[in-house]
Residue, then its C-alpha position, 0 to 999 in steps of 0.5 A: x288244634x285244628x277246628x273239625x268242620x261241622x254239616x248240620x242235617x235236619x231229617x225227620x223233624x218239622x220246625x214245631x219240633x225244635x221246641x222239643x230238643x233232647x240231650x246234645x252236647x254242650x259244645x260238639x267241636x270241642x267235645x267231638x275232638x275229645x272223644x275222636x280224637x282223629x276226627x275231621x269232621x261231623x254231621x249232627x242229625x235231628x231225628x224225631x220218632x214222631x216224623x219217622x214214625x208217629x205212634x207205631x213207631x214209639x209203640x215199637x221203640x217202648x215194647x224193645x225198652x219193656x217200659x213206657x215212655x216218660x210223659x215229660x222227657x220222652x214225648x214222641x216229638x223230642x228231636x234227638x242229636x245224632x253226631x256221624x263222626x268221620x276222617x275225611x270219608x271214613x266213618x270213625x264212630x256215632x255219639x248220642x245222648x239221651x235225657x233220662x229221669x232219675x231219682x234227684x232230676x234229670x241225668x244226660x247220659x252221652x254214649x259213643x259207638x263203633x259203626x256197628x254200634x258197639x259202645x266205645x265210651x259213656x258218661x254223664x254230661x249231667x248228673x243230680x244225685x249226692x252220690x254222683x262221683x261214683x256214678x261218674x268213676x271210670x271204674x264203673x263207666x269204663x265196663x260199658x266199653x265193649x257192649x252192644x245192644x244185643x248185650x242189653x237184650x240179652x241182659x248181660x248188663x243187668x247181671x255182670x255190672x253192679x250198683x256202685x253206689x250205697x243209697x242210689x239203686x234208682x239212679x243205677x236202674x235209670x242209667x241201666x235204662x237210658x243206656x238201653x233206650x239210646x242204643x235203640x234209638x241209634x238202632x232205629x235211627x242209624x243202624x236200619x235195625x241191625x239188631x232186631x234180629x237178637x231181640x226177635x231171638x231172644x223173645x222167641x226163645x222167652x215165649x218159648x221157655x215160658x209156653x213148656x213152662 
């Protein structure tokens, strides 16, 4: 297998930071490799909200996410691993994880997207719940593939994807929940707010069902 050559680029994050890492993954090449299978190379970017935009930007990021920040998981100073995954210089795709906290500890929740932004995989890289194999079953995974951010702000996940588990509908919350919070940051961080423009829609259109109401 030929050996993908890898560009580290450290943007918008101090040297304090590093203290505060968020989800990358356990072994980039092999794992790159595995989800891009042409790929040639990648760049790993750390990216802080803190850097990039302290308090206001955290306070943008939370209201699109309609919940707070978790004070252990998500303080504003976690560097987040952005991967651009590439074939010589054509941009295949994205891959970015997130820590999520769920009912029996912390969940890793990795997804890979188009250059649009448009989920092309999702799994867990780690899991802690006694029904974590159905959690993990492409039957249930596989129904991300397809959706973007503006499918989670419009909340067609919520309503067309169902708990696969019996007695874990936290644990389902919480992924429903780190799915949206890593597409956001994708958004923020790689996609120059592509999709804000649905959020705005959509928002516009709930205050307005809300003032006839």
């Amino acid at each position: 297998m030929k050996k993908l050559f890898c560009i580290v680029i450290v943007l918008g994050v101090s040297a304090n930071v590093f203290g505060a890492v968020g989800c990358s993954l356990n072994d980039p090449d092999r794992d790159i490799k595995r989800l891009f299978p042409d790929a040639t190379n990648y760049k790993t970017e750390f990216i802080s909200i803190q850097e990039r935009g302290g308090q206001k930007l955290a306070d943008e990021i939370q209201k699109k996410l309609g919940d707070k920040f978790e004070p252990v998981y998500e303080t504003i100073d976690v560097a987040y691993a952005f991967y651009t995954v590439l074939k010589g210089d054509k941009l295949l795709g994205y891959v970015h994880g997130v820590n999520q906290k769920g009912r029996f500890g912390g969940m890793q929740l990795v997804i890979t997207t188009d250059p649009n932004g448009v989920i092309t995989d999702f799994y867990y890289q780690r899991l802690t719940s006694p029904e974590a194999k159905k959690f993990r079953d492409p039957a249930f995974t596989k129904q991300f593939i397809g959706l973007s951010l503006a499918d989670f702000y419009r909340h067609k996940p919520q309503e067309g994807i169902k708990d696969p588990t019996e007695n874990s509908n936290s644990d389902f919350k919480a992924t429903l929940r780190g799915l949206l919070k890593n597409l956001i940051l994708m958004d923020t961080f790689k996609l120059n707010n592509k999709y804000d423009v649905v959020y705005n829609e959509v928002h516009k259109n709930e205050k307005k069902d809300s003032n006839s109401n």
